[in-house]
ROSE-4610 file (N, C-alpha, C; in Angstrom, 1 decimal, always signed):
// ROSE-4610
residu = [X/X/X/X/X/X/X/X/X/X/X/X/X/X/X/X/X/X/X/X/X/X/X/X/X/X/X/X/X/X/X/X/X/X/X/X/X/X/X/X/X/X/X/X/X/X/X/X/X/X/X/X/X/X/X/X/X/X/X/X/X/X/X/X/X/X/X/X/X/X/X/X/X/X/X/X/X/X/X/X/X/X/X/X/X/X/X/X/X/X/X/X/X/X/X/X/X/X/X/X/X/X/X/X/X/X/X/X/X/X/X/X/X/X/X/X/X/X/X/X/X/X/X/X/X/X/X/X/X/X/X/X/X/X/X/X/X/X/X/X/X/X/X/X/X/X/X/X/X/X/X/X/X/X/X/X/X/X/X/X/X/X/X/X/X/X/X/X/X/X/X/X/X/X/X/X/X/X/X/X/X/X/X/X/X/X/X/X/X/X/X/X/X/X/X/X/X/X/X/X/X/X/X/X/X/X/X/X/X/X/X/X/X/X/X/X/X/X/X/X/X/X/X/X/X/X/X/X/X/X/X/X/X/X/X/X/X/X/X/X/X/X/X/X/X/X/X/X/X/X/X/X/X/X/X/X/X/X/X/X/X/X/X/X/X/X/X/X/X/X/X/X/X/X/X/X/X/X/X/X/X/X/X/X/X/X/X/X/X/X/X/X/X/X/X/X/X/X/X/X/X/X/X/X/X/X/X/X/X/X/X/X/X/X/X/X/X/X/X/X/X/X/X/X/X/X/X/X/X/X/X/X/X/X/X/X/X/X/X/X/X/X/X/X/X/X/X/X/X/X/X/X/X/X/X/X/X/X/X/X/X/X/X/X/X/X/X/X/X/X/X/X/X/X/X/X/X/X/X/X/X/X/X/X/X/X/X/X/X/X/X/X/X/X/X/X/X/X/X/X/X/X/X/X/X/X/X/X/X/X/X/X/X/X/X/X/X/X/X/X/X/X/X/X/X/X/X/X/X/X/X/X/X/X/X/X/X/X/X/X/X/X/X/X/X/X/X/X/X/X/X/X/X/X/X/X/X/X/X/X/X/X]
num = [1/1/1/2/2/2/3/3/3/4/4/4/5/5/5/6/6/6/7/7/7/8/8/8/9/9/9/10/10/10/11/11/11/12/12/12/13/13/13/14/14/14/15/15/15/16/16/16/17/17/17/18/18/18/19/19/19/20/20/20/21/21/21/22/22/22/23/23/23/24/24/24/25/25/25/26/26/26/27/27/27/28/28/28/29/29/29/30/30/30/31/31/31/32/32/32/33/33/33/34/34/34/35/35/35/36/36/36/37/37/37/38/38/38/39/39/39/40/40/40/41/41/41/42/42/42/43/43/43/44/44/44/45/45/45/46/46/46/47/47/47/48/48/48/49/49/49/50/50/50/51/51/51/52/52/52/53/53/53/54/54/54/55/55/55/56/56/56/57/57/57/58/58/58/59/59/59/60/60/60/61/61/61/62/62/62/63/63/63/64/64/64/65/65/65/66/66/66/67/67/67/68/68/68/69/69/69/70/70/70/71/71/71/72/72/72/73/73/73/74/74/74/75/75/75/76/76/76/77/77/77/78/78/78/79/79/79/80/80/80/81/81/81/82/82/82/83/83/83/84/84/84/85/85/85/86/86/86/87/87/87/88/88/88/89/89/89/90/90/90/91/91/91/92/92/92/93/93/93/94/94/94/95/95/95/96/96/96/97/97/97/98/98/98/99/99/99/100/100/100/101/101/101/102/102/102/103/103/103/104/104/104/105/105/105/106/106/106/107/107/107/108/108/108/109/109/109/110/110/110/111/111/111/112/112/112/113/113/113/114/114/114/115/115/115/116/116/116/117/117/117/118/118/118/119/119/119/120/120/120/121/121/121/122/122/122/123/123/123/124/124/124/125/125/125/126/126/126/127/127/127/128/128/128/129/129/129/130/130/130/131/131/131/132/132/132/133/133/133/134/134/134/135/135/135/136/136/136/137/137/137/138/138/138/139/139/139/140/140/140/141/141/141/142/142/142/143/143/143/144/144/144/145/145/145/146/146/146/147/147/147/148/148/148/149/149/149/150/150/150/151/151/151/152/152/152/153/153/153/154/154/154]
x = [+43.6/+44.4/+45.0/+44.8/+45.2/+45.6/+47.1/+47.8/+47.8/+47.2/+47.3/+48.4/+48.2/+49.1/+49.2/+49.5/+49.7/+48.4/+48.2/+47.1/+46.0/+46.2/+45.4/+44.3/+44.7/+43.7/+44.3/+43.2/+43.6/+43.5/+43.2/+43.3/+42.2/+41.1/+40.1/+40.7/+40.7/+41.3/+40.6/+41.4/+41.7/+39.8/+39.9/+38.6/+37.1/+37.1/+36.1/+35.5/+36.5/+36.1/+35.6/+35.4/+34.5/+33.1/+32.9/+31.8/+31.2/+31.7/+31.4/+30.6/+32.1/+31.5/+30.4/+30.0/+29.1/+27.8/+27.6/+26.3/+26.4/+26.8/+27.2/+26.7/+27.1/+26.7/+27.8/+29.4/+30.3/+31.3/+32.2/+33.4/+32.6/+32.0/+31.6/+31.4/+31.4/+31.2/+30.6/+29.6/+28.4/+29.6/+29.7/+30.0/+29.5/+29.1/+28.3/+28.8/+28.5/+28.5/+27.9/+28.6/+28.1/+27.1/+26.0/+24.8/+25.3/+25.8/+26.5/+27.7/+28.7/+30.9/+31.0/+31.8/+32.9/+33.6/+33.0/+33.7/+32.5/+33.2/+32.4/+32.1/+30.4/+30.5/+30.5/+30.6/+30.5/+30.1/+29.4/+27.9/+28.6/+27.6/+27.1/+25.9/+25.7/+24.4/+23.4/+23.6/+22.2/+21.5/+22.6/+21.8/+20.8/+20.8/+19.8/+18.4/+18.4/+16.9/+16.5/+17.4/+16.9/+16.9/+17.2/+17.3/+16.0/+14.7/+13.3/+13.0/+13.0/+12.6/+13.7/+15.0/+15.7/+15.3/+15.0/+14.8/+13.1/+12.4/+10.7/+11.3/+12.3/+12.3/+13.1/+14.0/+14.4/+13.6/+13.0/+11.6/+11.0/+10.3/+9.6/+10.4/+11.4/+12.1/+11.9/+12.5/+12.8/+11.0/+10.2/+9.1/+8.4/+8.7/+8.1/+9.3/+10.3/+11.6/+11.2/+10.4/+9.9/+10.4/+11.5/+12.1/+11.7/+11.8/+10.8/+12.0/+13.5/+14.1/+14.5/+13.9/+14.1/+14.3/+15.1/+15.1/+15.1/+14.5/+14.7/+14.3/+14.0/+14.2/+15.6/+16.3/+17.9/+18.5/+18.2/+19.3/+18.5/+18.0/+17.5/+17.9/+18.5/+19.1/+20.5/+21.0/+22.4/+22.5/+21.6/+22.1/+22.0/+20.4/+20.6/+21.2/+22.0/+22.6/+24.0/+24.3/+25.5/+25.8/+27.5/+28.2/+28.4/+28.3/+28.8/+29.8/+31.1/+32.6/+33.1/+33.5/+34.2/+35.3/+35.8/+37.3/+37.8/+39.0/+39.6/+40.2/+40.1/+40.9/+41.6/+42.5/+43.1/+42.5/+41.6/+40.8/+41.2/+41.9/+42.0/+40.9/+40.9/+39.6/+39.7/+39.8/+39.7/+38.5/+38.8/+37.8/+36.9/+36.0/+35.4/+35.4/+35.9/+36.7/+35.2/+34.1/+33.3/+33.2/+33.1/+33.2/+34.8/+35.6/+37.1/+37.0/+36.3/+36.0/+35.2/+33.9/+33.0/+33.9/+34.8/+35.8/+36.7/+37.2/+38.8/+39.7/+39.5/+40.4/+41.6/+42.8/+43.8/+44.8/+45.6/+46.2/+46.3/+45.3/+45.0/+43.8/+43.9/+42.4/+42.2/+41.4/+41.2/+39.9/+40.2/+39.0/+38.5/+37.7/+37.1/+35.4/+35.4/+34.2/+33.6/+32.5/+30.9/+29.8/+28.9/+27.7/+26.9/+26.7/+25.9/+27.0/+28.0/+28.8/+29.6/+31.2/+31.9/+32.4/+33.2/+33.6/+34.9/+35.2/+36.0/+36.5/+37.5/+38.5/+38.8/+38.9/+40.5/+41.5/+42.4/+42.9/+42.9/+43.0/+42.4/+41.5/+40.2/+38.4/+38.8/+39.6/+39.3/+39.8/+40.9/+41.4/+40.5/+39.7/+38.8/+38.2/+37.3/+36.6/+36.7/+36.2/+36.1/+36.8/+37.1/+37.7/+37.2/+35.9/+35.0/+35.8/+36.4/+37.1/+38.5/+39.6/+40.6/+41.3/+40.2/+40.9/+41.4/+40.2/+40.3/+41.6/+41.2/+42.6/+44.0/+44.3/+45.4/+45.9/+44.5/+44.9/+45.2/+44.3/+44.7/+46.0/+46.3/+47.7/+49.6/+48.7/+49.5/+49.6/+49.0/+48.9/+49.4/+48.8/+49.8/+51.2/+51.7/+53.4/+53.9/+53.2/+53.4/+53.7/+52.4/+52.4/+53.3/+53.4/+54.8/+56.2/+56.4/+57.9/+57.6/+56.7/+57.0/+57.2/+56.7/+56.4/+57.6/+58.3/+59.7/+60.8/+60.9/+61.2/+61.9/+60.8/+60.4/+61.1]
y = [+25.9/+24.8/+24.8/+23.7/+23.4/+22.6/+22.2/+21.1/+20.4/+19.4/+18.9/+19.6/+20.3/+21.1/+20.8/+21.0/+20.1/+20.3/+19.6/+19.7/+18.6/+17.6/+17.5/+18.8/+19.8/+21.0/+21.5/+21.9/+22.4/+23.8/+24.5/+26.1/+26.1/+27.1/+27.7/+28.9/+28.5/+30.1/+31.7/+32.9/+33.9/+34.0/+34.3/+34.5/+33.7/+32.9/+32.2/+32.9/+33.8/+33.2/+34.4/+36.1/+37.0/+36.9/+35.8/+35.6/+34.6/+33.6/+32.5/+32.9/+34.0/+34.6/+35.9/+36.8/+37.2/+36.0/+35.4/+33.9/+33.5/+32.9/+31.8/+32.5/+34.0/+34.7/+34.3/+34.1/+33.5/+32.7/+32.3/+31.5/+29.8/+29.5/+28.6/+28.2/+26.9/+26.5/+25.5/+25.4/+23.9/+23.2/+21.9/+21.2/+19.8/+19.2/+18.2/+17.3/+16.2/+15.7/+16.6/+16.3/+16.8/+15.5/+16.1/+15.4/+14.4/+15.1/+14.6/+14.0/+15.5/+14.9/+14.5/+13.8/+13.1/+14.2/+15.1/+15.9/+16.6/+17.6/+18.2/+19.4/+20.0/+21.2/+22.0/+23.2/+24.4/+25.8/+26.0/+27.0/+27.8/+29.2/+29.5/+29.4/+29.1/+29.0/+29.3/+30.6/+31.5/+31.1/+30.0/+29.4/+28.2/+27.6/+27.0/+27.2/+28.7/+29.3/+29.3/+28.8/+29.0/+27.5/+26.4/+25.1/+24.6/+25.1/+24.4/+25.3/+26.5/+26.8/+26.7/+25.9/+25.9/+24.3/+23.3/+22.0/+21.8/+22.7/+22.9/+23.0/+25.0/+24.8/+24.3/+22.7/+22.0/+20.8/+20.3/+19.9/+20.0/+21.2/+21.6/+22.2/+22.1/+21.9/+20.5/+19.7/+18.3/+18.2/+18.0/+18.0/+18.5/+19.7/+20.5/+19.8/+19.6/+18.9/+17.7/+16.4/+15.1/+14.3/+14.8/+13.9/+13.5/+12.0/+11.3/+10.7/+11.3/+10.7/+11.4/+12.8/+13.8/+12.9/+13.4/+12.3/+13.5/+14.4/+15.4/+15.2/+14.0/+13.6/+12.8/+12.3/+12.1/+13.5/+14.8/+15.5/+16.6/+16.5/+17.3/+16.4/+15.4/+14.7/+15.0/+15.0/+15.4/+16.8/+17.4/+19.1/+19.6/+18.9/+19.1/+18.8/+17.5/+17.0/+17.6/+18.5/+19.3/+19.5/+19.3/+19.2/+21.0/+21.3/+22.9/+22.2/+23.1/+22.7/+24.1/+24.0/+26.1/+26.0/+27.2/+27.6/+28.6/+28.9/+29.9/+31.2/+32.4/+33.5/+33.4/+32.5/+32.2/+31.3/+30.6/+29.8/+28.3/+27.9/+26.6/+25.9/+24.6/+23.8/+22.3/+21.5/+20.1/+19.5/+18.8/+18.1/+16.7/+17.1/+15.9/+14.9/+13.3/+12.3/+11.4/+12.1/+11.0/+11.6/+12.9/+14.1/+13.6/+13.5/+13.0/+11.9/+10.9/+9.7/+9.7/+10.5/+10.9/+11.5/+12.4/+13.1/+12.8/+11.2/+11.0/+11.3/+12.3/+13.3/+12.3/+12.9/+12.2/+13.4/+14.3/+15.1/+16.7/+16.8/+18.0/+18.1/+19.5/+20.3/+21.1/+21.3/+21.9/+23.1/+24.0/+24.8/+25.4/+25.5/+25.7/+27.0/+27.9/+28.6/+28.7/+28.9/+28.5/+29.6/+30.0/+30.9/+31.2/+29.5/+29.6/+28.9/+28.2/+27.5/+27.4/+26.5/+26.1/+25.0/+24.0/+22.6/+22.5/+21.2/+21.0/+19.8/+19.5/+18.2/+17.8/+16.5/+15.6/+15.7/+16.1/+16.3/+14.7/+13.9/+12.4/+12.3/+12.6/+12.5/+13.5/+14.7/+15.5/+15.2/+14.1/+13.9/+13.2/+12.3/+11.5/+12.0/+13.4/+14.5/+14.6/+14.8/+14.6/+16.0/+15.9/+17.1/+18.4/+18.3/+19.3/+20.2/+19.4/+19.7/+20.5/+20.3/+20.3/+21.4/+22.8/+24.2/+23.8/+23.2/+23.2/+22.2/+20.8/+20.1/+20.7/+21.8/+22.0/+23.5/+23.9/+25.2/+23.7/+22.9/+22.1/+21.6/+21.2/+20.6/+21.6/+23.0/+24.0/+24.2/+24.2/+24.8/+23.7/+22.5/+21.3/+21.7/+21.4/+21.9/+22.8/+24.0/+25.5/+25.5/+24.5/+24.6/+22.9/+22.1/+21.2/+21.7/+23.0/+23.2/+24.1/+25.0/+25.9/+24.7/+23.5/+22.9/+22.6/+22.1/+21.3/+22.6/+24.0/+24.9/+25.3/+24.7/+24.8/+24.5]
z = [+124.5/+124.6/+126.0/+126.7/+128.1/+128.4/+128.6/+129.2/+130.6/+131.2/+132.5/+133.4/+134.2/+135.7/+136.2/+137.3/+138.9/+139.5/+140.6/+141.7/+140.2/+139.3/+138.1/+137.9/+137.4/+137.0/+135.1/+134.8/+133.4/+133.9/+132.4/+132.6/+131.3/+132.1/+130.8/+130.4/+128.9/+128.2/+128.6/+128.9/+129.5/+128.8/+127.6/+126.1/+127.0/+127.8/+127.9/+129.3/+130.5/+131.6/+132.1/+131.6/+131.8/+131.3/+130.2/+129.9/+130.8/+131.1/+131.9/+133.7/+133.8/+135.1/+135.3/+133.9/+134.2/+133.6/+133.0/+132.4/+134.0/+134.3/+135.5/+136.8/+136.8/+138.6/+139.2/+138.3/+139.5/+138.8/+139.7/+138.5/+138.8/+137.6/+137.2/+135.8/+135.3/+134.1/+133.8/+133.6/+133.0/+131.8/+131.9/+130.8/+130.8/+130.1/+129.2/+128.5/+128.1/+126.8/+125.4/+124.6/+123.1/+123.0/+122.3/+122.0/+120.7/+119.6/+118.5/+118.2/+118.7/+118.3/+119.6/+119.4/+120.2/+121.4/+122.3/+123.1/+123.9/+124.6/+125.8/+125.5/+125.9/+125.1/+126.9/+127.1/+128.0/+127.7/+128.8/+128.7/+130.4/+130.4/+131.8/+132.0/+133.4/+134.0/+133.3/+133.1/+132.0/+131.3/+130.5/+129.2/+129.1/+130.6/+130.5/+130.6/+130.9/+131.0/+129.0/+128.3/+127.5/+126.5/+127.4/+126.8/+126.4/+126.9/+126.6/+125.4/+125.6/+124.1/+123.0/+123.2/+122.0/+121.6/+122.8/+122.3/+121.8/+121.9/+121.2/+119.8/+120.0/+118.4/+117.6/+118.1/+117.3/+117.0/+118.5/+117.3/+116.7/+116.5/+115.5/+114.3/+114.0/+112.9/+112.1/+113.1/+112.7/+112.0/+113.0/+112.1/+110.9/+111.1/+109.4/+108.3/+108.8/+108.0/+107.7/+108.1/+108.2/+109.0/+109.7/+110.6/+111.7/+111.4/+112.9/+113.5/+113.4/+114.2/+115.2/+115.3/+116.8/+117.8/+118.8/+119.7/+121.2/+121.0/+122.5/+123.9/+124.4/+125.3/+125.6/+124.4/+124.6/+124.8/+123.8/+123.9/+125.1/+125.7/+127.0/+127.9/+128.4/+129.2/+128.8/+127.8/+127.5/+128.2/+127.4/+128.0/+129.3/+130.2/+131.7/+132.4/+132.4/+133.1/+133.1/+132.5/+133.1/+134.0/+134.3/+135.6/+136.0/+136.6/+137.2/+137.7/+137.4/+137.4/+137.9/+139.3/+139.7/+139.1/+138.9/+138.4/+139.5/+139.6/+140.0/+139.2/+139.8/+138.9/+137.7/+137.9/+137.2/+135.6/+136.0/+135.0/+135.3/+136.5/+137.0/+136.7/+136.9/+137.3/+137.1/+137.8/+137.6/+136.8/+135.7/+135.1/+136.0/+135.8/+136.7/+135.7/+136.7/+136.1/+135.0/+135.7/+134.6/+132.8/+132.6/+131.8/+131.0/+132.0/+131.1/+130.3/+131.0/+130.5/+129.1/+129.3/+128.1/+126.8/+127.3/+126.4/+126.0/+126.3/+126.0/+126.5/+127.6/+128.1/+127.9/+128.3/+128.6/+129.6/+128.9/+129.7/+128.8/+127.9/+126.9/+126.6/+127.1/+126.0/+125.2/+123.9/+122.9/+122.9/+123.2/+123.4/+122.1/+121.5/+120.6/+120.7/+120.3/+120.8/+119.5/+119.7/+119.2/+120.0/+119.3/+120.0/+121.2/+121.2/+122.6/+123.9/+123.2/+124.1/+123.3/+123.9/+123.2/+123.2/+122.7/+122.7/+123.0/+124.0/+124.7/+124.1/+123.6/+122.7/+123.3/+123.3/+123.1/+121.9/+121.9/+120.5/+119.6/+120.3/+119.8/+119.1/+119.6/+119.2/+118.2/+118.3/+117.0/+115.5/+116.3/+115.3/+114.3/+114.5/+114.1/+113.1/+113.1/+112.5/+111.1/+110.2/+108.7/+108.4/+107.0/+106.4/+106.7/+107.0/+107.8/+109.1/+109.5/+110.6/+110.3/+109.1/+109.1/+110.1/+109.6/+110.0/+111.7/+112.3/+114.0/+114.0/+113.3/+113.8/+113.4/+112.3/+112.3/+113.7/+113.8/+115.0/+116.5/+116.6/+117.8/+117.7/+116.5/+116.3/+116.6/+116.3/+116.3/+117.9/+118.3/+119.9/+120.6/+120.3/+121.1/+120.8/+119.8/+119.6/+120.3/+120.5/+121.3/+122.6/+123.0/+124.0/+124.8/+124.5/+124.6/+124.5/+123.9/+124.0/+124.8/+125.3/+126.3/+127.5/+127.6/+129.3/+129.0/+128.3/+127.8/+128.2/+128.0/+128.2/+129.9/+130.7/+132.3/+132.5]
């Protein structure tokens, strides 16, 4: 969870950024559109050495599955086209403004971690999210409050 700072920069969580910097070769972070939800997903560098053979073996899922609605030349445009975004020590980093726009951004972020990457919220777009979602919207909801009375605190 990362509230808008000064200089407009968020903060990637403490949990994300020894992995990022050893995947990456460096304080960097790929972030994307989500091919699916409503938000931004983030990777290190590394993982794109392994985007062709994850997008084969999801089409060849979809097909032994019958699905002719694969569409992986959409979601290999989604996934290459990631922004490399630097951070500082600290885990600074300015969202690039087209990526905010895709995300809803407004002046909060929801970090959320996942396997190969993790997803980046609007607490808005999450709100959206089906009961599927509840656990994440109520930890996002919790951390907004947390984190508004500490800035209110300042």
């Amino acid at each position: 969870m990362s509230l808008l700072r000064d200089k407009n920069r968020f903060v990637l969580p403490n949990c994300f950024r020894a992995t990022l910097r050893e995947s990456s070769g460096g304080n960097v972070v790929c972030l994307a559109s989500h091919d699916r939800w409503p938000c931004l997903i983030g990777f290190g560098r590394s993982r794109a050495d392994n985007f062709k053979a994850e997008l084969d073996e999801l089409r060849d899922n979809a097909l032994r599955a019958g699905r002719n609605d694969f569409d992986g030349e959409l979601l290999a445009d989604s996934i290459m086209t990631a922004l490399e975004v630097p951070f500082d020590d600290s885990g600074r980093f300015v969202l690039p403004p087209e990526l905010a726009g895709i995300g809803n951004v407004t002046d909060t972020l929801y970090f959320r971690g996942n396997v190969n990457f993790f997803t980046v919220w609007s607490p808005d777009n999450l709100k959206t999210m089906g009961d599927a979602w509840k656990v994440a919207q109520v930890a996002c909801d919790t951390l907004v409050a947390q984190e508004t009375a500490k800035a209110k605190r300042k």
